[in-house]
N, C-alpha and C positions, 0 to 999 in steps of 0.2 A: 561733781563729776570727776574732779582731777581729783580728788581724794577715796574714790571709787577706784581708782583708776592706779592709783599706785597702790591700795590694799590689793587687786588686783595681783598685778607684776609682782610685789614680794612674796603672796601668797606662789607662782608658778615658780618662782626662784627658790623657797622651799620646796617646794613638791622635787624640781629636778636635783636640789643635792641631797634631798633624802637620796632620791633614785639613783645619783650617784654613787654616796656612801654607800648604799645597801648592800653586804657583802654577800647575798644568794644572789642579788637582781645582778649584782657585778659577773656573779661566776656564769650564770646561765649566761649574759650576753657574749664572755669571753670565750667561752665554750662554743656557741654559735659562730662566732667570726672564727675563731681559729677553723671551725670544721665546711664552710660554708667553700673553701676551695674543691671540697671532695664532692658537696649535692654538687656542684657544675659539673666537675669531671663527671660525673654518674647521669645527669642528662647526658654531657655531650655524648657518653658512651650509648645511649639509646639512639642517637639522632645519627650515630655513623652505623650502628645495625641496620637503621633504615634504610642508608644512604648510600652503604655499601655491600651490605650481604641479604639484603630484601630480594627474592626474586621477582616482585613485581613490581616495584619502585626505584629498584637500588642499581647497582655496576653488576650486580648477581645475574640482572637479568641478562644481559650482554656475556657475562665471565661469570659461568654457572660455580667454578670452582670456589669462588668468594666468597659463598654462602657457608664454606665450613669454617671458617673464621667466625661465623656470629658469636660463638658460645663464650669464645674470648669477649667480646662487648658485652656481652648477658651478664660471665662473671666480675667485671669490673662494675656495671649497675649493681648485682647484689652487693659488691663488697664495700661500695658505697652509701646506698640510696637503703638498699633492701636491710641493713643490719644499722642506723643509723640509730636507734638507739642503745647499743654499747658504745660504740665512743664516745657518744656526748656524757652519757653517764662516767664514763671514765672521765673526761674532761674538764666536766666539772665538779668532779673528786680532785682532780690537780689542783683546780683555781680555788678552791675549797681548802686546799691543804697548803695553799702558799699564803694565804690570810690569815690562816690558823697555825702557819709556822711549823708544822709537822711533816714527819716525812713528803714527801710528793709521792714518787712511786706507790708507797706501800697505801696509800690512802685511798689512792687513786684505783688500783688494783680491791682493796677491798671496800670500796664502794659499787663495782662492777660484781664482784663475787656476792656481794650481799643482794644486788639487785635480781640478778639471776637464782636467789634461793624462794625469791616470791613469785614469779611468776612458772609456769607448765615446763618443765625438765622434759617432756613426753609428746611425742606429736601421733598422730595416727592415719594413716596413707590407704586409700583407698584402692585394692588392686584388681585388675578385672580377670575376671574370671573366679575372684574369691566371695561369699557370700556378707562377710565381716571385713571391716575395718585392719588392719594392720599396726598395731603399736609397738614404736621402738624410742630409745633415748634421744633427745633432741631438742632445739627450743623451737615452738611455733614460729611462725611469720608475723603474728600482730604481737608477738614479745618482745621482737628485736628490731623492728622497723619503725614507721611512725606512728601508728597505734600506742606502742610503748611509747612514746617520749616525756607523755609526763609524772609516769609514773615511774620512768627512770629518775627525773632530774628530783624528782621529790624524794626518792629512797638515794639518790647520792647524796644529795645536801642533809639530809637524815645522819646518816650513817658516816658523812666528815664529820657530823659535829661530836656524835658519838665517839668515833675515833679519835679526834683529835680532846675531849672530856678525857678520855684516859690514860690518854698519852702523858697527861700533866698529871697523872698518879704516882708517884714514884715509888710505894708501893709493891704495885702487881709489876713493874720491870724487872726483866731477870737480867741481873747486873754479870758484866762479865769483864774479868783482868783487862788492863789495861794493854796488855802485850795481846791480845787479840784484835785483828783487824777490823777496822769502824765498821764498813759493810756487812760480817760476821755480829759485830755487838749489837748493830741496828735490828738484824733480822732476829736478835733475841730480846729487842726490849720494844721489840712490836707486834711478840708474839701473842701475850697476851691481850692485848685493846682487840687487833682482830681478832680471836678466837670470842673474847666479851659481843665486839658488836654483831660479828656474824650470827652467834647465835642467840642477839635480842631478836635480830632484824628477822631471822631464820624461822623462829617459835611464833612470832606475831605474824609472819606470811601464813604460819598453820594454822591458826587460830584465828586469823581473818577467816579462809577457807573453809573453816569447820562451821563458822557463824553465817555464812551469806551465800557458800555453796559455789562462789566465785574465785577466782585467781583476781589478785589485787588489780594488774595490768588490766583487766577485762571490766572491771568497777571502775577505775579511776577513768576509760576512755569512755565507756558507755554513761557516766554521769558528769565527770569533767571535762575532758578534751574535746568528745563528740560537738558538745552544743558550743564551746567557745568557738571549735573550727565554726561550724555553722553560722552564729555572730559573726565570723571576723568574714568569712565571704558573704554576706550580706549587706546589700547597699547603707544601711543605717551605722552598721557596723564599722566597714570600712572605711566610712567616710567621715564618721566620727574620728576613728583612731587616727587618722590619717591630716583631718585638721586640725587635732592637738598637736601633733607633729610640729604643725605649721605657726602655732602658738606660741612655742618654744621655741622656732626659729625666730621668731620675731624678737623676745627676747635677749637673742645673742648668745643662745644656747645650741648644739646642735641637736633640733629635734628629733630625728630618725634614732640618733643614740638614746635617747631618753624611753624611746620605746621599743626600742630591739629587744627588751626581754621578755616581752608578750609578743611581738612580731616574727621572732625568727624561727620558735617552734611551728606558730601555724605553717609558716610560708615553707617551710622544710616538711610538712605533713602533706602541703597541698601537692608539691612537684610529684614527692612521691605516690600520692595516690594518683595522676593524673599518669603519669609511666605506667602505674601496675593498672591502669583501668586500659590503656592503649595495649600494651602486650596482651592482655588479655581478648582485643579487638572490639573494645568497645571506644565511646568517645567520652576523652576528658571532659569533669566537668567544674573543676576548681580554678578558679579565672587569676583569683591574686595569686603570685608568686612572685619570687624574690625577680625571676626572667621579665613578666608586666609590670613589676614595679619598679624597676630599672629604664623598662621601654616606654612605658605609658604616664604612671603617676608621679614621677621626678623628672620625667624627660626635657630636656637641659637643664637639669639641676632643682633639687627642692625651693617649692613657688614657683615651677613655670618658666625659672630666670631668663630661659632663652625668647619666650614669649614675649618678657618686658623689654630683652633688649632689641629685638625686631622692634618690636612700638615704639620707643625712642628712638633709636634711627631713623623713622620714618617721620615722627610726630613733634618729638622732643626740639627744640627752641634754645633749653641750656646747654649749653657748652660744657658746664661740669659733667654734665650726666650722659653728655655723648659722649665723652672720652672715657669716662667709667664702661660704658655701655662697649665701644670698640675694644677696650681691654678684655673686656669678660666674654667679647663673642666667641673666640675659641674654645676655651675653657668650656661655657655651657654647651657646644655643641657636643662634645663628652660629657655631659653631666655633671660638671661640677661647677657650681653656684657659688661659695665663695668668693671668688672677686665683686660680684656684683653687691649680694649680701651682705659684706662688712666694706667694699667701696663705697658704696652709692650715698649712703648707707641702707639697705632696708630695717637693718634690726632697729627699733623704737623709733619707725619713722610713719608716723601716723598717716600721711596722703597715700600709701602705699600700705597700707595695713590691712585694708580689706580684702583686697584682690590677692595679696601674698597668701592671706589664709584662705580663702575662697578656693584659690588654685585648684588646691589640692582635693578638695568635693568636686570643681568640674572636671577634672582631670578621670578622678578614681569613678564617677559615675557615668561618665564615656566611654570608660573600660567594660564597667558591669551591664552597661546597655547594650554594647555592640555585642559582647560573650551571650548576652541571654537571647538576643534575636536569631540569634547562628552567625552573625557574620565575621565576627573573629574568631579561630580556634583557640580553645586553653590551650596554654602552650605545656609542651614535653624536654622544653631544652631550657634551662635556663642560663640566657647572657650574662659574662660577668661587667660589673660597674667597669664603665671607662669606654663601653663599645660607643662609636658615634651613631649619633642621631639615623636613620633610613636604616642602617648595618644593622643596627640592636634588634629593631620590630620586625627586619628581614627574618633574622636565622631565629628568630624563637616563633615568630605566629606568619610567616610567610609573605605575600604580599598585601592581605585583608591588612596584617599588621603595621603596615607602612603609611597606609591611606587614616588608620586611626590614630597613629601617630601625630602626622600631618594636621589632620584636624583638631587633635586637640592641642597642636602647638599651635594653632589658629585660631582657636580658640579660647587661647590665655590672652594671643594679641589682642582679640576684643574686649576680655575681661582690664586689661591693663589699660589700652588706648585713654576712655576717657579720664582715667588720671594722672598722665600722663601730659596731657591736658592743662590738667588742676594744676600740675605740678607747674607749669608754662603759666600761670596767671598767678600760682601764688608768688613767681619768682619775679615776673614785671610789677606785682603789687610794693615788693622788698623791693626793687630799684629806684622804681617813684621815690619811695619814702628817705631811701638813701642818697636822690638826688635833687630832694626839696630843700 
């Protein structure tokens, strides 16, 4: 069993420095965090339309005048939430092209111009009073939002590598005197790679098209992205991904990074369709995002921390592990589980193993059960990391959100209590024996 058991643990410690090293899984996550400020501001921009230029919910009602301000929150949600696959495509053309030691800019730029040559340049607007359709230049809405996301980050990471292949040709660089400015020489020895990749990238968008009848973005969501979203809002789904997470904490790895490059596309898909389904007056119906997972499935810290540390104060007998427990009570009442995690210790701390990974299945399946009965709304606002506990579940899911909060930080305290326990008897079995 203990030789199980460490094939085990070496085996998860490759798996995370692969996913480490891996320099696409790197750019997509870097890409995500950097941009992950803007999905919040583009909820909160939806949640002060409601808040303050709604006239039947809002200060509009009261101060009719306020309502002419909506369009200002409307336009900071699109230029957020609604276009959110150009910048991450840009973004991870950057991180793309700092691995690969190439320009930045110019890479980054023509991984966005290559991505926009595959998908519909044309939209077609429906006018009343006209019998047809209306077509003019323009990109859709499912090419630049979340629809598109993975078939942006695929034609970016495509098309750095391409870029950056031909950048190390010295060849096709068109060299230029040295008494010409850097800026000036750059933009003529990166004339050619982009001009090469735009139109590999360019030809194969056509010729996808001519073979399938489809725009690449419209294949890539309707057979890739569609069903993974589906998977990852799914109880099986999510609670797998979610206690691997907690696997790799146990290890002394931080789990949530090791999966942010499959999590942070869905959870940026899910916000925004759950906005475009509210604006449009329907009711959202994507429960994980980055807003519940913040509020619900990490709530005081990945594993529950702040559940264990209620049950130690209350249960606990060692003195080591109440003073761990008093340190770390602030910290996880923000969410942040480190003190406890590499205090206490939990990482490779076998009496606390089950329930650290467990956590995060009872956690994430009290989410998806109270969303599917009706009694939590998906949320439209997503909180960023660091709101305290009550605050977080308030402003994103209201007060339903606060009550499931509540339970299931009470619901970690029962998962933890009885080992808590253990912990209390393995430690008077060590004193015995230290003082026989």
């Amino acid at each position: 069993m203990a030789k199980f058991t460490e094939k085990f643990e070496d085996g998860l410690m490759v798996v995370a420095e692969k996913v480490d090293d891996n320099k696409y899984l790197g750019a997509i996550k870097n890409a995500f965090t950097t941009f992950m400020p803007f999905i919040i501001v583009g909820s909160f921009a939806s949640l002060f339309n409601t808040l303050i230029c709604s006239t039947s919910t809002g200060l509009a009602a009261f101060i009719p005048s306020l309502a002419k301000i909506s369009p200002a929150f409307t336009a900071i949600n699109f230029a957020t939430l609604s276009i959110m696959a150009l910048p991450i495509c840009f973004l991870i053309g950057l991180e793309m092209a700092r691995r690969n030691k190439v320009p930045e800019q110019i890479c980054a730029i023509t991984a966005l111009a290559a991505y926009i040559c595959v998908v519909p340049q044309s939209v077609s607007i429906v006018v009343e009073g006209l019998e047809s359709a209306v077509s003019g230049a323009g990109l859709p809405s499912a090419a630049i939002g979340a629809q598109g996301l993975f078939i942006a980050m695929i034609i970016s990471i495509v098309v750095s590598e391409i870029f950056s292949a031909l950048m190390k040709v010295e060849k096709i660089k068109i060299k230029m005197p040295p008494s010409v400015p850097s800026a000036i020489s750059q933009s003529f020895n990166t004339l050619i790679p982009i001009l090469i990749s735009l139109v590999i990238v360019g030809v194969a968008g056509q010729l996808f098209f001519l073979a399938t009848g489809s725009y690449m973005n419209d294949w890539i969501y309707t057979v890739l992205q569609a069903p993974l979203e589906a998977i990852f809002q799914s109880p099986l789904g999510a609670i797998a991904l979610f206690m691997v997470a907690q696997v790799f904490w146990f290890l002394g790895i931080h789990g949530n990074m090791i999966i942010t490059p499959i999590r942070n596309p869905l959870i940026a898909s899910a916000i925004a369709a759950n906005i475009a389904t509210a604006a449009a007056g329907g009711i959202p119906d994507q429960p994980i995002t980055y807003g519940s997972l913040v509020s619900f499935i990490v709530v005081g810290g990945a594993g529950l921390v702040l559940s264990l540390v209620i049950a130690i104060l209350i249960f606990s007998k060692r003195d080591d592990e109440r003073a761990v427990a008093k340190l770390g009570l602030v910290p996880a009442i923000f969410g942040i589980s480190e003190p406890v995690v590499f205090g206490l210790p939990l990482v490779l701390n076998v009496t606390y193993v089950i329930p650290f990974i467990l956590s995060a299945g009872v956690a994430t399946g009290s989410l998806l059960f109270a969303t599917s009965i009706g009694f939590v709304p998906c949320n439209v606002v997503d909180v960023p990391f660091g709101f305290p506990i009550v605050v977080s579940a308030f402003i994103g899911h209201g007060w339903q959100g606060v009550v499931l909060q509540l339970i299931i930080i009470a619901l970690g305290v029962l998962l933890y209590t009885p080992f808590v326990l253990l912990s209390n008897k393995q430690f008077k079995k060590e004193q015995e024996k230290a003082n026989a």
